[in-house]
VORO-243951 format. One line per 4 residues: number of its first residue (from 1); for each residue x, y, z of C-alpha. Coordinates in Angstrom, 2 decimals. Layout:
NUM> X:Y:Z | ...
//
This chain:
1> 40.58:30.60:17.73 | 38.32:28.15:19.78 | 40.23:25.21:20.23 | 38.20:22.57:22.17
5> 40.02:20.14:24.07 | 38.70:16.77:22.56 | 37.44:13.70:24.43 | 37.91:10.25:23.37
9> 34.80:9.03:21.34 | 33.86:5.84:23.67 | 33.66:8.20:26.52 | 31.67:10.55:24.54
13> 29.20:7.93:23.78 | 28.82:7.00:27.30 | 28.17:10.21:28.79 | 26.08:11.83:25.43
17> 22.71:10.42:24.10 | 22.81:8.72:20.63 | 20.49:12.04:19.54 | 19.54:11.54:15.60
21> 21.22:8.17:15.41 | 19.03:6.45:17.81 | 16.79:5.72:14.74 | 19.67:3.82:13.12
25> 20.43:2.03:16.36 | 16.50:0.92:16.34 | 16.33:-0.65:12.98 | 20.11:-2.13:13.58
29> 18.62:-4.39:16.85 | 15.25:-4.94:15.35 | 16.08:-6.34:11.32 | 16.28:-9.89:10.89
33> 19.34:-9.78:8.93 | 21.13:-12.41:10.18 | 21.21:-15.27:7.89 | 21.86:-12.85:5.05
37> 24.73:-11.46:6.61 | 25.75:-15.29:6.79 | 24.64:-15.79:3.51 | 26.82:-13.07:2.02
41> 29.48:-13.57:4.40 | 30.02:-17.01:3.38 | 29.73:-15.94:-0.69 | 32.71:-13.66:0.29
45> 34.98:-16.42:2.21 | 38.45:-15.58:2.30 | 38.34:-12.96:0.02 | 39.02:-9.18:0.85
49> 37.66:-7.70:3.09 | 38.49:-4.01:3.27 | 34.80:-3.25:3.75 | 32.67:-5.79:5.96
53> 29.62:-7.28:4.94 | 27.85:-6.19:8.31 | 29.34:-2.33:7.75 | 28.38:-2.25:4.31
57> 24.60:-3.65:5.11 | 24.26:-1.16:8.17 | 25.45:2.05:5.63 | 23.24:1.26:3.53
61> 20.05:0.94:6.43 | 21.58:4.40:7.50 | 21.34:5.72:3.63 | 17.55:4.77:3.90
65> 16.95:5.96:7.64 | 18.14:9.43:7.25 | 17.02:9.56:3.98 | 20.00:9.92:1.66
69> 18.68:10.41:-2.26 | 22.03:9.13:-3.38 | 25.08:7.18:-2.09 | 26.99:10.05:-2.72
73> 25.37:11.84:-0.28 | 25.82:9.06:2.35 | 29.05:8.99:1.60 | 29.56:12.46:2.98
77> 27.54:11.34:5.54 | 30.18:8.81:6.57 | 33.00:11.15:5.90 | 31.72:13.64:8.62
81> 30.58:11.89:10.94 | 32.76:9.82:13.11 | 29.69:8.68:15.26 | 27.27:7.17:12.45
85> 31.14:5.07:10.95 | 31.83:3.04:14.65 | 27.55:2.56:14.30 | 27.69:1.00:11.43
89> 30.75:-1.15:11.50 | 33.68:0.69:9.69 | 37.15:0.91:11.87 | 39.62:2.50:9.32
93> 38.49:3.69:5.79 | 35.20:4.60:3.80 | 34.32:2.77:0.73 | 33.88:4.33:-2.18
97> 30.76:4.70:-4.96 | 32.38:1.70:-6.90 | 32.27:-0.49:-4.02 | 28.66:0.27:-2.92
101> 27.77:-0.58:-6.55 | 29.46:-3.95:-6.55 | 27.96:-4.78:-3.13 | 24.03:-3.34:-4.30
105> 24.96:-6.15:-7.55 | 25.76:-9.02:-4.93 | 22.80:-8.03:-3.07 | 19.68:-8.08:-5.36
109> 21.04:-12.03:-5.89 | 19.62:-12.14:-2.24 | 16.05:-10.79:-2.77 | 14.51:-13.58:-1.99
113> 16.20:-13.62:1.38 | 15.05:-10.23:1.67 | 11.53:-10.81:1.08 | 11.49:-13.44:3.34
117> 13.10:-10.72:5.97 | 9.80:-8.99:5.40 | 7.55:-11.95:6.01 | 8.91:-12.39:9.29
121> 8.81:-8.53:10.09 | 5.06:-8.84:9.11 | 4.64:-11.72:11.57 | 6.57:-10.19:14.34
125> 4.00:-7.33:13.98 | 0.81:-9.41:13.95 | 2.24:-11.29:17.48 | 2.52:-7.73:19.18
129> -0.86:-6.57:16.68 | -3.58:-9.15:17.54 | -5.52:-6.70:15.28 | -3.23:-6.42:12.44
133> -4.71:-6.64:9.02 | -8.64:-6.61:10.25 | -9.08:-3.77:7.68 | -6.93:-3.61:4.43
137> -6.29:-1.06:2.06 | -4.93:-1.46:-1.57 | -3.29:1.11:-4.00 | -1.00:1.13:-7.03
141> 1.93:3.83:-6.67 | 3.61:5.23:-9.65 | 7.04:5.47:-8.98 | 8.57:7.44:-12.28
145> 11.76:7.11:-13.68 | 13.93:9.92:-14.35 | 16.65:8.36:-16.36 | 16.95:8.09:-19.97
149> 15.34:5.53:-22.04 | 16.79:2.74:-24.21 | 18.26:3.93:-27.22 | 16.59:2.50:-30.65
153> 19.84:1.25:-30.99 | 19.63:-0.79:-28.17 | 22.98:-0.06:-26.45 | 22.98:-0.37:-22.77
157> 25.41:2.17:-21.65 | 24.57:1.83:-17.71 | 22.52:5.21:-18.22 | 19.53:4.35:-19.60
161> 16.51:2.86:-18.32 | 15.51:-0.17:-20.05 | 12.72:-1.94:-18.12 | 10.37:0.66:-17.34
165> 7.71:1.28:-19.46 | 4.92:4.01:-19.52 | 1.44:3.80:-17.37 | -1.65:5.39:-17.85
169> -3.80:6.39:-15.35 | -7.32:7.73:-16.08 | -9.89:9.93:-13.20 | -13.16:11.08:-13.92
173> -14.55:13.91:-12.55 | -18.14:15.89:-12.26 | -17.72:19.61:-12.45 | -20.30:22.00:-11.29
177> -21.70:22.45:-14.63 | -22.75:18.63:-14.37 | -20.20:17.78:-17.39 | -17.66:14.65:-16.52
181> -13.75:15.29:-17.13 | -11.07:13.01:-17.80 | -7.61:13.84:-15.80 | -5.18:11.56:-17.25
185> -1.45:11.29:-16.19 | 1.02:9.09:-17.47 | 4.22:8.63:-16.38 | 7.42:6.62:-17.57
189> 8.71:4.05:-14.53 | 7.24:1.60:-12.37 | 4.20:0.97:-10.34 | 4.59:-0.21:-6.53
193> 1.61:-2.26:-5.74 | 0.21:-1.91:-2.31 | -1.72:-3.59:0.60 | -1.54:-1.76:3.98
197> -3.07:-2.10:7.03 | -5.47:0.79:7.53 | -5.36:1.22:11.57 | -2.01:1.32:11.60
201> -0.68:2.25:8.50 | 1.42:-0.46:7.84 | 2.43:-2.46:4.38 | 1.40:-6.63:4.87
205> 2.12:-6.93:0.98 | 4.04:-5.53:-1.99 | 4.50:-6.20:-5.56 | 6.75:-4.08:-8.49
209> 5.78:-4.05:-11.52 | 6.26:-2.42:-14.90 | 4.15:1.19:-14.77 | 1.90:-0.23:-17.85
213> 0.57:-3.45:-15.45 | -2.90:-3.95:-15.32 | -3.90:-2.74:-11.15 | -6.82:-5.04:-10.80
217> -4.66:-8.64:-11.75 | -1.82:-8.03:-9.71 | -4.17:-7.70:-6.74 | -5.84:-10.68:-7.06
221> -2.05:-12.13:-7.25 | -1.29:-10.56:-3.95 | -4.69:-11.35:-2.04 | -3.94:-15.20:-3.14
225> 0.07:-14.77:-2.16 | -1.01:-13.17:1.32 | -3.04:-15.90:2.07 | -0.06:-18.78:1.05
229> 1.99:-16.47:3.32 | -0.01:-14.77:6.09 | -3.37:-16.59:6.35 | -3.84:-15.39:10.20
233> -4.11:-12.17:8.45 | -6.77:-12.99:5.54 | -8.43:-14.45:8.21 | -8.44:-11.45:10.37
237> -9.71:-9.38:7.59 | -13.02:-8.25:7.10 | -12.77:-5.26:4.98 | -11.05:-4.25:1.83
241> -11.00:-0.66:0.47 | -9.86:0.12:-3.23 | -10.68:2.72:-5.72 | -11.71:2.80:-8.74
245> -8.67:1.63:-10.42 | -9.87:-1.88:-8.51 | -13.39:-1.73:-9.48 | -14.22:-5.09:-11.02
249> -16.17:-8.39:-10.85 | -13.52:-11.13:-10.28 | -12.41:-9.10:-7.55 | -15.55:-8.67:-5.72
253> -15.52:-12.49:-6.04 | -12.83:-13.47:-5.01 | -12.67:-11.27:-1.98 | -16.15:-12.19:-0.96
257> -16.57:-15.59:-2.01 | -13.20:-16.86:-1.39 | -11.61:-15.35:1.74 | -14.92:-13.96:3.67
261> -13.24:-10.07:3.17 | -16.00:-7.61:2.27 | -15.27:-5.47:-0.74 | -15.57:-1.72:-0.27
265> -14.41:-0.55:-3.72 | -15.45:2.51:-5.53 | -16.89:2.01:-8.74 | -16.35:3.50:-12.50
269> -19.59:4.39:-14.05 | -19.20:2.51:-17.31 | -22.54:2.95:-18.73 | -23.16:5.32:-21.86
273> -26.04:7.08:-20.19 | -25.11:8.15:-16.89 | -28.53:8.37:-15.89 | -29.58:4.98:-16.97
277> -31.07:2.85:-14.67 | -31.07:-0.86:-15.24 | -34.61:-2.57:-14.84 | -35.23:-5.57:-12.68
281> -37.26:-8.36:-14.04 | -40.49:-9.98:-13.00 | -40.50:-7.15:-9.62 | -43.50:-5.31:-9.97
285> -42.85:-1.72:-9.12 | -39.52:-2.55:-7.89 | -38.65:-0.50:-10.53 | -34.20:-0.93:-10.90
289> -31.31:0.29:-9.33 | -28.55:2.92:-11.00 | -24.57:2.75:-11.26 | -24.78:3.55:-7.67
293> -26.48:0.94:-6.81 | -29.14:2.30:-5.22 | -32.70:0.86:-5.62 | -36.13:2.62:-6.91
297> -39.74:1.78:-6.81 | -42.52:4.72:-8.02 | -45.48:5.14:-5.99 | -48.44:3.13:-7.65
301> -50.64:6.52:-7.38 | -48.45:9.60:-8.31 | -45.56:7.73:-10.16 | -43.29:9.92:-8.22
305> -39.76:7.91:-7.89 | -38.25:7.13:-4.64 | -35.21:5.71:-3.14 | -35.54:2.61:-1.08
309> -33.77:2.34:2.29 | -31.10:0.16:2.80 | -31.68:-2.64:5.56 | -28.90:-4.62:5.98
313> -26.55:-7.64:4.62 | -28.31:-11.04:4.95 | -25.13:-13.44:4.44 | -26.66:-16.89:4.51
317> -28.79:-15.96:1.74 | -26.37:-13.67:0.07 | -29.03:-11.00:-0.29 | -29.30:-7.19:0.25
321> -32.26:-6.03:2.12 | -33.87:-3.09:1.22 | -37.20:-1.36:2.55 | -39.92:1.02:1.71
325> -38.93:4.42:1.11 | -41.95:5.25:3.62 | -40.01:3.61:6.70 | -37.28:6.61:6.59
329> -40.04:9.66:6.00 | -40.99:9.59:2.52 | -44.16:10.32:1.47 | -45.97:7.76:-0.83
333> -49.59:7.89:-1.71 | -50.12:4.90:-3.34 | -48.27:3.03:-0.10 | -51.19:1.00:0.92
337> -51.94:-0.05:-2.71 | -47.94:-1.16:-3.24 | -47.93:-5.06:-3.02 | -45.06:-4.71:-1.20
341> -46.10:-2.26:1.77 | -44.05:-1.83:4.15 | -42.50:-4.95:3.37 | -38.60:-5.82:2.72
345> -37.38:-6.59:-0.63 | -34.76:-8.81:-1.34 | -31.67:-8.25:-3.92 | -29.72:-11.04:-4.78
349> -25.59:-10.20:-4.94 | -25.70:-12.13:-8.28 | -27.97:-9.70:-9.82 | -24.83:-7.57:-10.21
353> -21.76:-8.29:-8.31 | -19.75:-4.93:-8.95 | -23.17:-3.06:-7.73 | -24.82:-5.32:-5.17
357> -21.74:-5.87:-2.62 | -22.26:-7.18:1.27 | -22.36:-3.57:2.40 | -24.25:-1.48:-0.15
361> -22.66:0.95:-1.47 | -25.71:3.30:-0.79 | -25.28:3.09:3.03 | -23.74:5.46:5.01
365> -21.56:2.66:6.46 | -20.01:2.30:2.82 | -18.77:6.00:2.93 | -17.53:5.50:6.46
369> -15.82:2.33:5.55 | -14.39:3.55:2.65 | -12.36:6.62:4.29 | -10.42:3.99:5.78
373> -8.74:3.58:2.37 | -6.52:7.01:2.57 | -4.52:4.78:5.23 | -2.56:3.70:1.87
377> -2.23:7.54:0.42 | -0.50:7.70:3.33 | 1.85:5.37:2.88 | 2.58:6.16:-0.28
381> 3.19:9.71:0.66 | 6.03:8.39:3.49 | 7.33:6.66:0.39 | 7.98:9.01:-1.35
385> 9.21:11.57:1.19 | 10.54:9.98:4.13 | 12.39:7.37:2.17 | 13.60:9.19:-0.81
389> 11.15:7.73:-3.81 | 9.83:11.10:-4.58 | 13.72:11.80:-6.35 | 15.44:8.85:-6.74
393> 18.08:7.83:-9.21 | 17.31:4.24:-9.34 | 17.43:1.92:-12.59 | 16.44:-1.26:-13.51
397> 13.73:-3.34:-12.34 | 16.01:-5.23:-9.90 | 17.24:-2.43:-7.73 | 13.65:-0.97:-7.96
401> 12.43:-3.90:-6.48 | 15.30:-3.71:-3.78 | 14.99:-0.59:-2.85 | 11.07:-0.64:-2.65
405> 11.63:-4.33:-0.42 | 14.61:-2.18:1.86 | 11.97:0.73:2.22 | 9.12:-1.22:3.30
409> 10.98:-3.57:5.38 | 12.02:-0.85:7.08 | 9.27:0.62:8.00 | 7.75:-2.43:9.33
413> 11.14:-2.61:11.36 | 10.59:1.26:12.75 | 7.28:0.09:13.98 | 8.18:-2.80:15.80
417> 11.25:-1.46:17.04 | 8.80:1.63:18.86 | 6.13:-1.13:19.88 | 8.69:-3.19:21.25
421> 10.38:0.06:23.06 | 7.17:0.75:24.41 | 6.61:3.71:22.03 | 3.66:2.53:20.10
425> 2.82:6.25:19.13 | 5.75:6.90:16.88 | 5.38:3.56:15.15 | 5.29:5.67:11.92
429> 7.93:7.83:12.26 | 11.29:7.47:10.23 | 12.27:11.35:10.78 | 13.30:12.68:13.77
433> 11.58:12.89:16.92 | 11.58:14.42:20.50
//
């Protein structure tokens, strides 16, 4: 038998490297908890305390760190491993399930406090960011529950899930055989609503919802709320990237017209004729533009159609300059003949505001912009595998919204933590590293 002699544990932490838990210790020194450990300190008073406040919180940061899909498993976790216990606070004993289920109740009376932890994280970021939030990226995550729903008799057993609702999500799609294809998915749960910071992947805003809320509201919700709360970032911003889900004209608006942010959001093509082009009025041979919004004139001789090129964004006047086809190589007979030349035209935003947007969605700049937007699939992909959302056992719209506030504020503490440690590069990184 291989019996090693054993050390003490405080001179094994002086002469080892924390290893794994260094991630722990990072988000320990870097979360502005303190005046909700006060907060819940003070709740407790002089009651018992077999299982500090400050022990409890830090399991429960170590449950998310090292990604724990059940507080079962962290207990285990503690059980084994004598290090992670003196890390997070315990001296003796290791609670049980029924204690971190009392403390999880206590907690999610503190959201507020925990959203406000957030905030500050966000803030913190932008001080050591300068940059922070210049382009933004929005997304709706479905987050599906795999508990039970309510009975139809209504009893609430403690098993059953009876917030959630179910969400429909439609995609079209063009085949090869130029037909269009609906992929729907639906899913019973909750939707995570999302605004991220494309450059460096990082969440500036969240909402939770019910999985059958509307995408395109709640966003306009959040761009207003980021504003009330982080206006040096709205004020950054330039650029906002949504798909379709977000296609719409009070968005557009308000992004534009309000806040100065330039929408680059992909659009549904709602008309019954995909083809169709609608017609301009009183522009002779300025013929009309299609879903796209891409603009045609015919040449006067042939009648051959051609695409006009885009010019640029003319923002006093709120117009989108386009010119003759001729300029980029096209060949037009009837050129000299067009009243227009080789003469600009000018389209008005308000001729159709999901269509005509400050950087036409025709460009090539568009498409570039609008790859900045997978900067959220990201994120929601570290959602649901780095922190646990993928399989979770989570009910109620309450400890949803906790867990999804814990997870994100979280990651915004990872990232500052590296910045801060002069380790900018592995600002994303929950798992381990070298």
């Amino acid at each position: 038998m291989a019996i090693i002699p054993q050390t003490t544990l405080f001179q094994y932490m002086q002469i080892e490297e924390l290893g794994d838990l260094e991630r722990l210790v990072l988000v320990i020194e870097n979360i502005p908890d303190e005046n909700l450990m006060i907060l819940m300190e003070n709740e407790r008073k002089t009651g018992r305390d077999d299982y500090p406040i400050r022990a409890m919180w830090n399991s429960i940061l170590a449950g998310v760190v090292f990604q724990h899909i059940s507080i079962a498993s962290l207990i285990r976790e503690l059980n084994r491993n004598g290090q992670l216990r003196i890390i997070c606070g315990f001296t003796s004993k290791i609670p049980k399930a029924h204690n971190y289920s009392r403390f999880f109740k206590s907690l999610i009376k503190y959201q507020e406090e925990i959203d406000k932890m957030f905030n500050l994280m966000v803030e913190n970021l932008k001080k050591v960011l300068p940059d922070l939030g210049e382009t933004l990226a929005g997304d709706g995550k479905a987050i599906q529950s795999y508990a039970n729903r309510q009975s139809k008799s209504g009893n609430n057993d403690g098993r059953s899930e009876n917030d959630a609702d179910i969400g429909v999500k439609r995609n079209l799609s063009e085949k090869k055989d130029e037909k269009t294809y609906v992929k729907i998915k639906s899913w019973f749960g909750y939707r995570l609503h999302l605004i991220v910071d494309s450059k460096y992947e990082l969440p500036v805003a969240y909402e939770v919802t019910k999985a059958s809320k509307g995408e395109q509201p709640v966003m306009r919700k959040m761009i207003t709320k980021l504003n009330k709360e982080h206006q040096n970032i709205i004020e950054t911003c330039h650029i906002f990237t949504a798909d379709k889900g977000y296609d719409g004209q009070k968005l557009n608006e308000s992004l534009y017209d309000e806040y100065g942010i330039k929408p680059i959001i992909d659009i549904r093509n709602l008309w019954k004729d995909k083809e169709e082009i609608k017609m301009f009025e009183n522009r002779f041979n300025i013929v009309g533009y299609n879903n796209g919004g891409e603009i045609f004139c015919y040449d006067p001789e042939t009648g051959k159609r051609h695409i006009m090129q885009y010019e640029g964004f003319e923002n006093k006047r709120g117009t989108i300059r386009y010119g003759c086809p001729v300029k980029s190589g096209a060949k037009c007979k009837g050129c000299k003949t067009c009243p227009y030349g080789e003469k600009s035209v000018r389209i008005k935003m308000e001729e159709d505001r999901r269509r005509f947007t400050p950087v036409a969605r025709s460009s090539y700049k568009w498409d570039r912009l609008y790859k900045k937007r997978t900067s959220v699939e990201r994120v929601n992909s570290r959602i649901d595998i780095s922190y646990g959302f993928e399989r979770h056992t989570i009910r109620g719209m309450k400890k949803m919204k906790l867990r999804c506030s814990m997870a994100l504020l979280i990651m915004l503490t990872v990232a500052y933590g590296h910045i801060e440690g002069k380790n900018p590069e592995r600002m994303r990184s929950l798992v381990s590293y070298s």
